[in-house]
Backbone bond lengths (Angstrom), bond angles and torsions (degrees), N, CA, C in turn:
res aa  C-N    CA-C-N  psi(-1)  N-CA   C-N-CA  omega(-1)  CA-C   N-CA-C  phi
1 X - - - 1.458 - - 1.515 111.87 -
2 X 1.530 108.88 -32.35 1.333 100.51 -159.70 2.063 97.98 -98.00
3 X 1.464 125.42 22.77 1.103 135.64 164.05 1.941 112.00 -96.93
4 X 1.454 95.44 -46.81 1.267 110.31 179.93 1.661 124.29 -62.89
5 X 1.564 109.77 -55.50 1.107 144.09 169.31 1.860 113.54 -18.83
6 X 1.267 110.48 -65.10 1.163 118.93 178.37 1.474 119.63 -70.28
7 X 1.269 121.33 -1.47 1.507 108.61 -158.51 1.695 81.53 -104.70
8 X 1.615 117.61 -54.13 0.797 123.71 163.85 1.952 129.56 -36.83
9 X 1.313 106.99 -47.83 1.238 117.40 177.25 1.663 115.84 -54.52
10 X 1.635 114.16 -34.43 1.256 124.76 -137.45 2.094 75.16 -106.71
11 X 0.795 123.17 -0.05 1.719 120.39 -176.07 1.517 76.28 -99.32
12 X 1.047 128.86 -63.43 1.907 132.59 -162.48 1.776 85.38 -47.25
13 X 1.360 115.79 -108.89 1.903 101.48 -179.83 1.294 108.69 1.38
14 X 1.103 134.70 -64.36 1.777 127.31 -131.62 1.632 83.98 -77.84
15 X 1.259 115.33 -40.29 1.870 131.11 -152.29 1.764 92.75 -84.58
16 X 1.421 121.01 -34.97 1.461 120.61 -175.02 1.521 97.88 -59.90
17 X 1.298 112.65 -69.79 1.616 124.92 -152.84 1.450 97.87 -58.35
18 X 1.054 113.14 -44.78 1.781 98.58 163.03 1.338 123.55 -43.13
19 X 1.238 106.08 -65.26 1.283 108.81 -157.35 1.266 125.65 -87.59
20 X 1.242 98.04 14.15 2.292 129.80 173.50 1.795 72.98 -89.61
21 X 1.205 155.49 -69.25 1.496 147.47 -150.49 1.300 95.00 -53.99
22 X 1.472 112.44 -64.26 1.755 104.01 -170.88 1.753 80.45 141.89
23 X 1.034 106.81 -16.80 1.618 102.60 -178.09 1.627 109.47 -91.10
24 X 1.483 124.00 -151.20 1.132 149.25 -165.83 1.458 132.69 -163.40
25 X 1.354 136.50 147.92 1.165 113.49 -169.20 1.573 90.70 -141.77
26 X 1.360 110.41 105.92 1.896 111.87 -171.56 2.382 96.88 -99.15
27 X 0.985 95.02 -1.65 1.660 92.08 168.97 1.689 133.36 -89.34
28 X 1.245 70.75 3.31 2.159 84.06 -173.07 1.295 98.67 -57.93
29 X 1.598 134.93 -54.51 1.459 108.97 -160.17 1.767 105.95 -72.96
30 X 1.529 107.43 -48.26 2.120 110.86 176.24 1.837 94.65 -39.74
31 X 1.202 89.54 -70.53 1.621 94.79 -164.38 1.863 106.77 -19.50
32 X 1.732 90.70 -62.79 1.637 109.27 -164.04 1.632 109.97 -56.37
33 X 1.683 117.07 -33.60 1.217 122.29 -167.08 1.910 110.16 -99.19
34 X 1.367 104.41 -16.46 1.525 100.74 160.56 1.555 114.29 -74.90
35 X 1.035 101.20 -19.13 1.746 100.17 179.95 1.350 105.16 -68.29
36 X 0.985 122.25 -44.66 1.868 140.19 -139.00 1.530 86.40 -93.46
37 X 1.685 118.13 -33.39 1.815 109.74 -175.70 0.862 90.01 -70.08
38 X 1.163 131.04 -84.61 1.607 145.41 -177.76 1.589 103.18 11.54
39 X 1.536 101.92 -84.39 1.394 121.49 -160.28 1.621 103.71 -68.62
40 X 1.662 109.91 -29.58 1.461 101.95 177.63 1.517 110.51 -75.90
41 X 1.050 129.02 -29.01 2.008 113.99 161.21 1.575 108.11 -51.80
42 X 1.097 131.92 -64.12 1.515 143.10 171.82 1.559 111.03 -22.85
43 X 2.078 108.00 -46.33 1.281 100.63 -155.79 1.714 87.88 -106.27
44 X 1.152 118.15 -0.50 1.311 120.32 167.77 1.651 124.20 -85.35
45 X 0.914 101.06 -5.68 1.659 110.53 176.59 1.492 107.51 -87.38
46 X 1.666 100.41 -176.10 1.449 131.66 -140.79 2.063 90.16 -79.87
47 X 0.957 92.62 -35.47 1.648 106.41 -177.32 1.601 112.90 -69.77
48 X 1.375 110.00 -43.99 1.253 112.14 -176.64 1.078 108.01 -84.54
49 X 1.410 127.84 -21.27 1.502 123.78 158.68 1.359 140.37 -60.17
50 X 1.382 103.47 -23.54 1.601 138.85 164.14 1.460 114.76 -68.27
51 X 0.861 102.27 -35.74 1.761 118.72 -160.42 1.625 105.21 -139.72
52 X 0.829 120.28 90.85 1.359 115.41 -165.13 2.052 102.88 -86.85
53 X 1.073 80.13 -44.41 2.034 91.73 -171.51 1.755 99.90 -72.31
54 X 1.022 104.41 -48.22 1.595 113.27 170.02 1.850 112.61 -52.81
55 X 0.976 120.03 -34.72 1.557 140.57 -175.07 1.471 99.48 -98.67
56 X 1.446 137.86 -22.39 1.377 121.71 169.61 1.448 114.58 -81.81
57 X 1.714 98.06 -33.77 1.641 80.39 177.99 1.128 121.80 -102.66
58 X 1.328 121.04 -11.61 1.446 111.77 154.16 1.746 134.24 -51.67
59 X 1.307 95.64 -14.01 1.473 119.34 -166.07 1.707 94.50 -81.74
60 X 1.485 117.17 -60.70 1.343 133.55 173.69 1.792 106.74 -40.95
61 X 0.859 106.91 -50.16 1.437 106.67 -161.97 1.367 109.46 -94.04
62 X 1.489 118.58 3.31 1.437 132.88 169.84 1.745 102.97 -77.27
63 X 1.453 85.08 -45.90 2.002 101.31 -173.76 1.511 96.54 -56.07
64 X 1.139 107.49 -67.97 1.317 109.64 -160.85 1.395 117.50 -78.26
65 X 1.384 113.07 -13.10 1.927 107.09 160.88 1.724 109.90 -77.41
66 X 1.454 127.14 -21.54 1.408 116.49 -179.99 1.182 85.39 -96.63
67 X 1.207 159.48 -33.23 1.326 135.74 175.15 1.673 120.48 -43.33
68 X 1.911 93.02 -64.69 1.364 80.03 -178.99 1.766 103.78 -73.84
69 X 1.134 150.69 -15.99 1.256 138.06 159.70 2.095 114.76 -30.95
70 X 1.246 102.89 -50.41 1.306 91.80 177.18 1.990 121.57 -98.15
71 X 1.545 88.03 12.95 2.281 82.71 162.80 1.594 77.26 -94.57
72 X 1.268 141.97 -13.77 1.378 130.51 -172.29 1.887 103.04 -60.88
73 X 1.423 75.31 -60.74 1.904 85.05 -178.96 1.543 107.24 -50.37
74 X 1.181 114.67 -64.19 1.530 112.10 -176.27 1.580 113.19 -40.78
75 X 1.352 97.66 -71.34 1.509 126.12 -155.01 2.074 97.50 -49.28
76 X 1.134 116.43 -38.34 1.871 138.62 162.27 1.454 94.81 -60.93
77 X 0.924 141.48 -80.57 1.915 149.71 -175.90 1.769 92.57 -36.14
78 X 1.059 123.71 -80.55 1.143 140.44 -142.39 1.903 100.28 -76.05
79 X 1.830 98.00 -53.67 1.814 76.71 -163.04 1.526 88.53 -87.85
80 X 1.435 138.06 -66.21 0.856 136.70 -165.78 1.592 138.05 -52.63
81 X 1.256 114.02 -26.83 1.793 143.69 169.89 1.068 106.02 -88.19
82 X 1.855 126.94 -41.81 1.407 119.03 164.47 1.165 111.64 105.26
83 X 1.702 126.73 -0.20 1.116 136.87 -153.13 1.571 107.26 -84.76
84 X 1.417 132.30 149.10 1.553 115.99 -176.01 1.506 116.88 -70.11
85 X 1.095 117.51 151.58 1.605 123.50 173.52 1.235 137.04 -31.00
86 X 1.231 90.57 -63.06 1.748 103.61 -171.76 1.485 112.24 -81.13
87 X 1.509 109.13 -31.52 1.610 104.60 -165.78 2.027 93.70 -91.38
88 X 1.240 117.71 -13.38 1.589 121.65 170.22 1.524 95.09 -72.70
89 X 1.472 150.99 -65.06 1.178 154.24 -115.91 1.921 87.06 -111.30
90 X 0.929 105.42 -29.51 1.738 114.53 178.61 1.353 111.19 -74.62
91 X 1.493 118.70 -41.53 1.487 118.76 -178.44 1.450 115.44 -76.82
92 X 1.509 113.14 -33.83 1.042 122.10 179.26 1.879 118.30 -73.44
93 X 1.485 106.46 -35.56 1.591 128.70 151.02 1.790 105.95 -37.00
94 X 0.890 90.97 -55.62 1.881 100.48 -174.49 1.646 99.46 -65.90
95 X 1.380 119.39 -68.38 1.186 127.20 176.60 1.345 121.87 -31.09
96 X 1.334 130.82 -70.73 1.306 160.63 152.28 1.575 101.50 -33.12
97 X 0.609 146.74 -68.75 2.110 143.95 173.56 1.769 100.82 -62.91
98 X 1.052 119.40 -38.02 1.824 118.46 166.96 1.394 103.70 -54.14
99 X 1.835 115.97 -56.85 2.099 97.79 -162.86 1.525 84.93 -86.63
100 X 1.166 156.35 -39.28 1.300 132.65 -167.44 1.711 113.84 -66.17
101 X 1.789 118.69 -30.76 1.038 97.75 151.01 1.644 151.15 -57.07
102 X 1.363 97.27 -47.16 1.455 111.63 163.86 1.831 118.64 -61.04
103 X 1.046 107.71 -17.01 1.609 102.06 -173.08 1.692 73.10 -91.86
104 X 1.171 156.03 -85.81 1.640 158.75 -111.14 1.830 98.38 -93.19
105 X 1.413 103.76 -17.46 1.785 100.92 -151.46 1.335 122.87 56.38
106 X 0.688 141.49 38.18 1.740 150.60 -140.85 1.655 128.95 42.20
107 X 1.168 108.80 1.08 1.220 108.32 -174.47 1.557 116.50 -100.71
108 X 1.068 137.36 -149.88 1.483 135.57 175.46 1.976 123.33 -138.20
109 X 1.551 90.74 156.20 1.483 87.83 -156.42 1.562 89.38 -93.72
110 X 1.765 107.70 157.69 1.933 94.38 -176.33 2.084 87.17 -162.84
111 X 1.355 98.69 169.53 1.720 76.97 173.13 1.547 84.43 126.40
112 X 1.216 136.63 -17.03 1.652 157.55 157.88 1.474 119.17 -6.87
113 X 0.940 121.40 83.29 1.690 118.38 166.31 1.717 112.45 14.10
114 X 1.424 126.02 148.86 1.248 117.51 160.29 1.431 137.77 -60.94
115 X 2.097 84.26 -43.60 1.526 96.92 175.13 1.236 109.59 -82.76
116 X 1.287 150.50 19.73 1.879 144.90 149.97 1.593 91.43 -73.42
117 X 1.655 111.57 -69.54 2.008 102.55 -165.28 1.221 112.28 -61.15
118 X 1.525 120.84 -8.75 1.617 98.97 168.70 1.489 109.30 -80.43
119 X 1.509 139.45 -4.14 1.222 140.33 -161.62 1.827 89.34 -69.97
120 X 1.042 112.19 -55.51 1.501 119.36 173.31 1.215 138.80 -33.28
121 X 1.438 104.29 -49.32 1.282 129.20 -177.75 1.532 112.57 -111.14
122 X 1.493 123.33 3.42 1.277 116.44 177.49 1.619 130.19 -75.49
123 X 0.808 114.57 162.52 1.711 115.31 169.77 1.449 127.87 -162.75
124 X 1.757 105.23 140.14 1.248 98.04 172.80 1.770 111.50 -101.01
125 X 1.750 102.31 155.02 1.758 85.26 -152.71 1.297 141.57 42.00
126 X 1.042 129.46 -126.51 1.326 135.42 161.30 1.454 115.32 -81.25
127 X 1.321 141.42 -13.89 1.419 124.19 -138.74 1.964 85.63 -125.50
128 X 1.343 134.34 113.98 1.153 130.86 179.71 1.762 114.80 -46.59
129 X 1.350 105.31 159.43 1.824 105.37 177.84 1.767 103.94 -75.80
130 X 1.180 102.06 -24.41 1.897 88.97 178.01 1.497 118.14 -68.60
131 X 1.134 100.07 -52.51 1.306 109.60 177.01 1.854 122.65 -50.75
132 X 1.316 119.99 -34.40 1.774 136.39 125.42 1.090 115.12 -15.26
133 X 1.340 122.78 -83.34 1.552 146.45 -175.16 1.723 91.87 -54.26
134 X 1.065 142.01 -61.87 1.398 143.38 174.20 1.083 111.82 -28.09
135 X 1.513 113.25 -58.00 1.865 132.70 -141.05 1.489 67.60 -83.94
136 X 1.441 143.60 -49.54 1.486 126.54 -143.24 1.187 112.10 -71.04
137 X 1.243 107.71 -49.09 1.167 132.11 179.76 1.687 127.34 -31.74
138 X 1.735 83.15 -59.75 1.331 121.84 163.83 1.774 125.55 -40.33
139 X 1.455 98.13 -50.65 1.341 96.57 149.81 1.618 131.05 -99.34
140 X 1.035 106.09 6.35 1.763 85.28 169.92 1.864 104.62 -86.63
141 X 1.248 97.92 -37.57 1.199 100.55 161.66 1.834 127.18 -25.43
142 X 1.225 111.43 -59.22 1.187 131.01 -144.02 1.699 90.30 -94.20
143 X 1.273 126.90 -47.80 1.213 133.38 179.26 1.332 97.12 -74.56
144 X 1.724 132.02 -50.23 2.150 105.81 177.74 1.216 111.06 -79.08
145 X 1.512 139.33 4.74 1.326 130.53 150.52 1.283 142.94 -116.51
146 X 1.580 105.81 17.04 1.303 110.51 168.83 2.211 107.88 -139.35
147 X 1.620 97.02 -20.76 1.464 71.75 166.80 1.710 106.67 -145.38
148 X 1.444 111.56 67.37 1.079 121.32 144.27 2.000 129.43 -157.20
149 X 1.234 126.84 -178.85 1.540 121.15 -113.23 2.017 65.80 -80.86
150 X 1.268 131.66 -34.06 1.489 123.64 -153.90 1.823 81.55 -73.40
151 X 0.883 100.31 -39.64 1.864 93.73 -164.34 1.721 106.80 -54.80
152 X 0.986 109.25 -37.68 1.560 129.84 -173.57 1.577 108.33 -69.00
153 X 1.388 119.93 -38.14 1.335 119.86 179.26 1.376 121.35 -77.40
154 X 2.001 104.39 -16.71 1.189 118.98 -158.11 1.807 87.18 -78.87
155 X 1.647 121.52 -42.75 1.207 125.56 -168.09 1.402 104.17 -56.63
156 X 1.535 107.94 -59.76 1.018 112.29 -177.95 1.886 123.81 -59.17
157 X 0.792 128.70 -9.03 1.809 143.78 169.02 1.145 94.87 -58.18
158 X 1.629 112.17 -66.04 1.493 133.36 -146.69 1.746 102.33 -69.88
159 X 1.330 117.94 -48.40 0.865 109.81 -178.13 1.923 128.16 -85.82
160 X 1.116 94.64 -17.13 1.753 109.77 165.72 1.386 92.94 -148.79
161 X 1.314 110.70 142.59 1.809 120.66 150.69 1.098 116.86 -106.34
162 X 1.647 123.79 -31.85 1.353 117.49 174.46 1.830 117.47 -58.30
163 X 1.157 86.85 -54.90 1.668 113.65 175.32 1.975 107.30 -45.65
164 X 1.406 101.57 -57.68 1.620 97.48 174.38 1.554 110.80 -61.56
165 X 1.468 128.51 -34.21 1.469 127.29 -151.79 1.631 93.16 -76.88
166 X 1.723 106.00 -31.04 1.580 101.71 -159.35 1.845 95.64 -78.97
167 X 1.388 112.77 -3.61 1.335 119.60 -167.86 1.481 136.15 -64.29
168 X 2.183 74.72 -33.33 1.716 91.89 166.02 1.823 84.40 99.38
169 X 1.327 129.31 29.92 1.292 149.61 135.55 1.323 133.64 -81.67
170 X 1.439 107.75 101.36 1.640 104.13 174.96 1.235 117.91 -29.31
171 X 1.158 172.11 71.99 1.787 142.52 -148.75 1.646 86.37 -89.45
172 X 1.422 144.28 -65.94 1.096 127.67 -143.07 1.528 111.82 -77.75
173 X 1.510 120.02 7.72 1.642 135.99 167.64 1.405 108.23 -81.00
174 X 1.633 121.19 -37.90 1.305 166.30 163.80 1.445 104.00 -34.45
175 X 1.110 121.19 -82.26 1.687 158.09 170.62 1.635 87.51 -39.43
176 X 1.664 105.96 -81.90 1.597 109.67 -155.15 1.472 100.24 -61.28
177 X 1.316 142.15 -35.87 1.670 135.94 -175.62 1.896 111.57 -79.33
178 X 1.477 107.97 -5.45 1.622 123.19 177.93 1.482 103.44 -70.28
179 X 1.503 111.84 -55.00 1.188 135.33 -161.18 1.937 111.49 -80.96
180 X 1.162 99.01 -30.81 1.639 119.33 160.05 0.925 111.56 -57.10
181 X 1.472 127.13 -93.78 2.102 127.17 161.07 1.025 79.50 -14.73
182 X 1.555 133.05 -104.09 1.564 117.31 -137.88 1.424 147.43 -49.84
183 X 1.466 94.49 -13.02 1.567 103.61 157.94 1.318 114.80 -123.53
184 X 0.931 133.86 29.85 1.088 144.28 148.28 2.166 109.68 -72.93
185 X 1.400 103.11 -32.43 1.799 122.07 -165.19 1.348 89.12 -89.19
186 X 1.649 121.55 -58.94 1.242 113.73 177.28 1.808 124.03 -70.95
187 X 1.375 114.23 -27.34 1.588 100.19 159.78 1.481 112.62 -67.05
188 X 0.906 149.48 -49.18 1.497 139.09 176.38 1.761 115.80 -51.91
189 X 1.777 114.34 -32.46 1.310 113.06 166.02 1.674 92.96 -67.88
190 X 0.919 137.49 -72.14 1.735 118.49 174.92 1.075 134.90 -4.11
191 X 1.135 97.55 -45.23 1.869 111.06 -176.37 1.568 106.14 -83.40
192 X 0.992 108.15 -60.57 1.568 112.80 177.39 1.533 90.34 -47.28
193 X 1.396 125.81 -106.77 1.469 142.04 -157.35 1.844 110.22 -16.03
194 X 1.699 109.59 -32.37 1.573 122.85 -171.42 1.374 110.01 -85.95
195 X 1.332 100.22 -31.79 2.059 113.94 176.08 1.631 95.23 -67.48
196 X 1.142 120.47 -53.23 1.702 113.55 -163.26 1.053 100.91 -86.84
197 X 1.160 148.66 -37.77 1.742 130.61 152.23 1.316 132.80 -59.97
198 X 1.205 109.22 -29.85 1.388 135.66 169.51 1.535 119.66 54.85
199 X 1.073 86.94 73.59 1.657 109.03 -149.92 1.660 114.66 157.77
200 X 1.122 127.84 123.46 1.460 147.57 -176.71 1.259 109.76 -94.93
201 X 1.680 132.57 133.31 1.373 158.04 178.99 1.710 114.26 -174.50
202 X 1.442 78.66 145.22 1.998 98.41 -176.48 1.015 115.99 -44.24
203 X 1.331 115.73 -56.75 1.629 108.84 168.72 1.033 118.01 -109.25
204 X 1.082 116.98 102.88 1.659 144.69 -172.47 1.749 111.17 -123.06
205 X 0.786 119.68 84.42 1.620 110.48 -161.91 1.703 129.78 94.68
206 X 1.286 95.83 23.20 1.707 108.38 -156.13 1.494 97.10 -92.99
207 X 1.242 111.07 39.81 1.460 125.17 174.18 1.537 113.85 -135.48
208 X 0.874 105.72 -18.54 1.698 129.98 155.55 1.370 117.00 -45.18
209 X 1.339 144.88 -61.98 1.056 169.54 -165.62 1.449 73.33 -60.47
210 X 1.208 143.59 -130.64 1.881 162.31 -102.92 1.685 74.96 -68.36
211 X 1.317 116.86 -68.14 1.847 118.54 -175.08 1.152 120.92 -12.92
212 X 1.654 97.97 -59.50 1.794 116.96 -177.08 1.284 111.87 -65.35
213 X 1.222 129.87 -45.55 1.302 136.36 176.32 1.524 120.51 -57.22
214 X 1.524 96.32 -30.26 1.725 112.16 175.12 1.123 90.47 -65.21
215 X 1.260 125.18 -93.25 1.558 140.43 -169.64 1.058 112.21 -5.63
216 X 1.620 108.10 -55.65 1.924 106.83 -150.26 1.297 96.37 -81.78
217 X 1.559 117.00 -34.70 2.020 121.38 161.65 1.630 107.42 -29.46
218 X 1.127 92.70 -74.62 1.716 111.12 -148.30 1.621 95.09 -71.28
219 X 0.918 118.09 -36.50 2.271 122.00 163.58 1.454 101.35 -54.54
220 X 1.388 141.92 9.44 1.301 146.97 174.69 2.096 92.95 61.49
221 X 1.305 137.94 49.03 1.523 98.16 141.51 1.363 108.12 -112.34
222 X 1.234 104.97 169.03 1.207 129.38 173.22 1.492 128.43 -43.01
223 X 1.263 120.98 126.46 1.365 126.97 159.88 1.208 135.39 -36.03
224 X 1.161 99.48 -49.63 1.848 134.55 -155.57 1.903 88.89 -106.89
225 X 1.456 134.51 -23.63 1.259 124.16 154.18 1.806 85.99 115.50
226 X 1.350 121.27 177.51 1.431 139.54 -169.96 1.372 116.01 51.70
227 X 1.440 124.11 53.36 1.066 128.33 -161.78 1.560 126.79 -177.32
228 X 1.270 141.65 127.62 1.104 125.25 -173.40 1.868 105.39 124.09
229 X 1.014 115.82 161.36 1.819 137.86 -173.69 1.304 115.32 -149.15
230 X 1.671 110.34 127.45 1.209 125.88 167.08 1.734 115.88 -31.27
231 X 0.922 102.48 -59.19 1.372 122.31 -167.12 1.702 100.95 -71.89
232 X 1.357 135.06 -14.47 1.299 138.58 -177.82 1.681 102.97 -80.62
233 X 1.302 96.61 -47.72 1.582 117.25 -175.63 1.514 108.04 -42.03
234 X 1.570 109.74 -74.40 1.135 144.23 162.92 1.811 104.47 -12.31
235 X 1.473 99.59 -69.34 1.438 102.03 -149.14 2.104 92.51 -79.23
236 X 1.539 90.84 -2.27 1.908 88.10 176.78 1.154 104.25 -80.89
237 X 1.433 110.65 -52.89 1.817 111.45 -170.42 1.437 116.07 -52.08
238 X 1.623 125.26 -32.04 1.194 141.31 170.98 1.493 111.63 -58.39
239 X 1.410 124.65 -40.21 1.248 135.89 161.48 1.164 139.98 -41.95
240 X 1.429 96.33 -46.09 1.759 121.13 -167.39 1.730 93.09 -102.34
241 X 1.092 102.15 -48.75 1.953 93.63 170.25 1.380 103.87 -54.62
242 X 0.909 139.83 -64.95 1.669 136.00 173.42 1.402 132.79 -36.06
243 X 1.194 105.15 -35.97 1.501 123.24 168.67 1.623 110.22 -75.59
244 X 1.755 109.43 -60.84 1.326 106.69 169.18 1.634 126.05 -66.97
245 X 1.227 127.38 -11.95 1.527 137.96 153.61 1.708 109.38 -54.39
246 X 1.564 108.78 -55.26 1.039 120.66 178.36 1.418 109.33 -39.08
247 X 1.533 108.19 -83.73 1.273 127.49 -174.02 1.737 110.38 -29.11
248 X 1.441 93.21 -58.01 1.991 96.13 -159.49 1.888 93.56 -66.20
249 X 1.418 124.36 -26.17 1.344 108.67 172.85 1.801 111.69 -61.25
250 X 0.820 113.92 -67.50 1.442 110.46 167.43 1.515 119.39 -54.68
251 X 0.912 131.73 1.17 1.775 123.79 141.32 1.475 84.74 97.31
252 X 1.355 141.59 48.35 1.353 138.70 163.72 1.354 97.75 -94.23
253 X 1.570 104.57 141.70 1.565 134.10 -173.13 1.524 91.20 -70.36
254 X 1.600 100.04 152.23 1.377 116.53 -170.13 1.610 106.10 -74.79
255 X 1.556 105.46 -24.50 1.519 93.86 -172.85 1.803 106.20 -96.03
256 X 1.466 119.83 -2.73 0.846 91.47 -172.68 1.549 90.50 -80.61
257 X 0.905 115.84 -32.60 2.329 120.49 175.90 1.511 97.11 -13.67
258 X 1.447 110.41 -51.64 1.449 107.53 -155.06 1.083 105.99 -97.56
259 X 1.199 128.27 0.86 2.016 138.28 175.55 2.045 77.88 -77.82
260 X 1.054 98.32 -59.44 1.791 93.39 -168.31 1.304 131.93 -68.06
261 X 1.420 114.58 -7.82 1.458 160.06 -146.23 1.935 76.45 -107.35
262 X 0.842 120.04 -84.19 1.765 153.50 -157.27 1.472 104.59 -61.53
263 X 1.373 103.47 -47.45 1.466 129.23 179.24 2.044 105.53 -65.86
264 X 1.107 109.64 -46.46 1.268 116.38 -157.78 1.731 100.37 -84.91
265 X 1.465 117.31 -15.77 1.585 135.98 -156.90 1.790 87.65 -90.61
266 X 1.531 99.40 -50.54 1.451 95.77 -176.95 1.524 128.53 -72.28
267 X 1.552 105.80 -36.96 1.257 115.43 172.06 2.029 114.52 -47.66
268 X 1.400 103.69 -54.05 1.266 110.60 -174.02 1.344 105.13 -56.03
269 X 1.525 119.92 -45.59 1.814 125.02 -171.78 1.707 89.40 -47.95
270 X 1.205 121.06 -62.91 1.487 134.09 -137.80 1.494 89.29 -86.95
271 X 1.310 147.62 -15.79 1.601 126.02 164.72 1.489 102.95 -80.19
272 X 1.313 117.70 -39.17 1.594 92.03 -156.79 1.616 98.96 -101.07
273 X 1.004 122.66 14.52 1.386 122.57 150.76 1.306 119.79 -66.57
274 X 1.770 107.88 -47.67 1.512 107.92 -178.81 1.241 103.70 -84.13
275 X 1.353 145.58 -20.00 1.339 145.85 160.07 1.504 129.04 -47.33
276 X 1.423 85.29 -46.81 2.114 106.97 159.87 1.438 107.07 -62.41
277 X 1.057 123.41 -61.74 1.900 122.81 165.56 1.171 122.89 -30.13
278 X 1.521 121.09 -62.88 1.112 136.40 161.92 1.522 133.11 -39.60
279 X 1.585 111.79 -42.29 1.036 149.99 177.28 1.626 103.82 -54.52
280 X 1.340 102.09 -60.96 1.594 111.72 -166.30 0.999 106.45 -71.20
281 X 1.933 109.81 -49.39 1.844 113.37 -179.21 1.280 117.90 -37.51
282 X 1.414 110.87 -47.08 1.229 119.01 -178.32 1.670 120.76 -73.38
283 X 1.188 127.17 -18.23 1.277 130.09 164.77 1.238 131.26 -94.02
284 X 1.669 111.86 -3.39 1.492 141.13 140.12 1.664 112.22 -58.40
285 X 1.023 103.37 -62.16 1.618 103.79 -177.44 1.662 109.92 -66.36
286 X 1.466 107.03 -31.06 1.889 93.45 -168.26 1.695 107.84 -82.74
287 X 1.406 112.12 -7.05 1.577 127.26 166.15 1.260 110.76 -86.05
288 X 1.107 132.33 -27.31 1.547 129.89 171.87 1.655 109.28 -77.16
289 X 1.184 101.25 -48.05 1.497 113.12 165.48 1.700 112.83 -41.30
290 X 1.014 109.09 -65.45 1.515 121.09 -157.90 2.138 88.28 -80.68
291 X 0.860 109.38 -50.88 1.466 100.71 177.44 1.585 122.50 -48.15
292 X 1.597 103.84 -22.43 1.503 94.22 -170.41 1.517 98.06 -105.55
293 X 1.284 134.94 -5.83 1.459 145.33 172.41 1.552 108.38 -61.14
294 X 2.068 107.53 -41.94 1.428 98.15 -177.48 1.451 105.29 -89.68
């Protein structure tokens, strides 16, 4: 769990900070795995074979410059062009799984430095280096979106945009640096996910995507955006890894994972919707109440 955990976890971030905007980001895994081809031809060549340490980190910082290269694309589409979220982050989803197909032919690139596949499998003491890289993450996270002035605008976006714009808040500076973090979380899940396979392909984690979306649900934020905690996220992804750990020990089929995966996404929509109903009825009635007392 605690190898798996982070690669997975670090798609949940990329999928939160979106969806604190009011938007969504459905390109994190293409995004994450065009990076990882990219850099895996680079780290598969004659050079990186020569140079192996020289070829790992150049390889890393390949991932993570086309990564953040494409929250670039989005994060420009979305705050600045104005375009909606999901159906921008979807085209680009499509886009992004098209050149990594055509660059791979469908298959996957592998041939990887030693020192990249030990990134996967490494550890200090007992406790693996991804799982590190997670926890870090975890808090920078938590400190640029819950206690500082960008984190604060992000709430505030999510929960009004008109209301923030009239505020004397950039929002579409807002938007484009949302979408940055977010692939910035998902190129680093890249790196991890390519070290433990050790070897790069399109769908590499393409089960990730519905997961993350679970997570950031079931961590209580919001759908609709201005809402939600680092630390909620966290204690979901830990959840759903546990359940799906669970499952594959007991020899449950991968698809039924995602019937339960799918199952668990809807359940959460459908309580706190009726909970929100409930919520209001009741703050309808204690104003009707109190109105007819005076």
């Amino acid at each position: 769990m605690c190898f798996q955990m982070p690669e997975f976890g670090l798609m949940a971030l990329a999928m939160m900070a979106a969806v604190l905007t009011g938007g969504m980001n459905l390109s994190i895994i293409t995004g994450s795995m065009l990076s990882a081809i990219v850099a895996g031809f680079f780290m598969s060549s004659e050079f990186s074979k020569a140079n192996p340490v020289a070829g790992t980190i150049l390889g890393i910082l390949i991932i993570m410059g086309i990564s953040i290269l494409t929250g670039i694309v989005n994060g420009y589409l979305i705050g600045y062009v104005g375009c909606v979220a999901m159906l921008i982050t979807l085209g680009t989803r499509m886009i992004f799984e098209g050149i990594g197909l055509r660059l791979t032919k469908g298959g996957s690139v592998s041939g990887f430095p030693e020192q990249f596949s030990s990134i996967g499998s490494a550890t200090i003491g007992w406790l693996p280096v991804t799982i590190l890289i997670y926890l870090l993450m975890v808090i920078v996270t938590y400190f640029l979106l819950e206690r500082s002035r960008f984190g604060h605008e992000v709430y505030m976006l999510g929960s009004n945009e008109v209301a923030t714009r009239f505020s004397g808040v950039n929002t579409r500076r807002v938007i484009f640096l949302v979408y940055v973090f977010s692939s910035f979380c998902y190129g680093l899940s890249g790196v991890l996910i390519s070290a433990h396979y050790v070897s790069a392909k399109v769908d590499y984690g393409s089960s990730y995507l519905m997961q993350a979306v679970t997570a950031v649900v079931l961590g209580g934020t919001s759908i609709n955006g201005g809402e939600g905690t680092v630390a909620g996220t966290v204690i979901a992804v830990m959840i759903m890894q546990t359940i799906s750990t669970g499952l594959n020990i007991f020899g449950t089929d991968r698809y039924i994972i995602n019937i339960i995966t799918g199952g668990i996404l809807i359940a959460v929509l459908a309580i706190r919707h009726i909970t929100g109903i409930l919520s209001d009825r009741r703050k309808i009635a204690a104003r009707k109440e109190k109105s007819s007392t005076t």
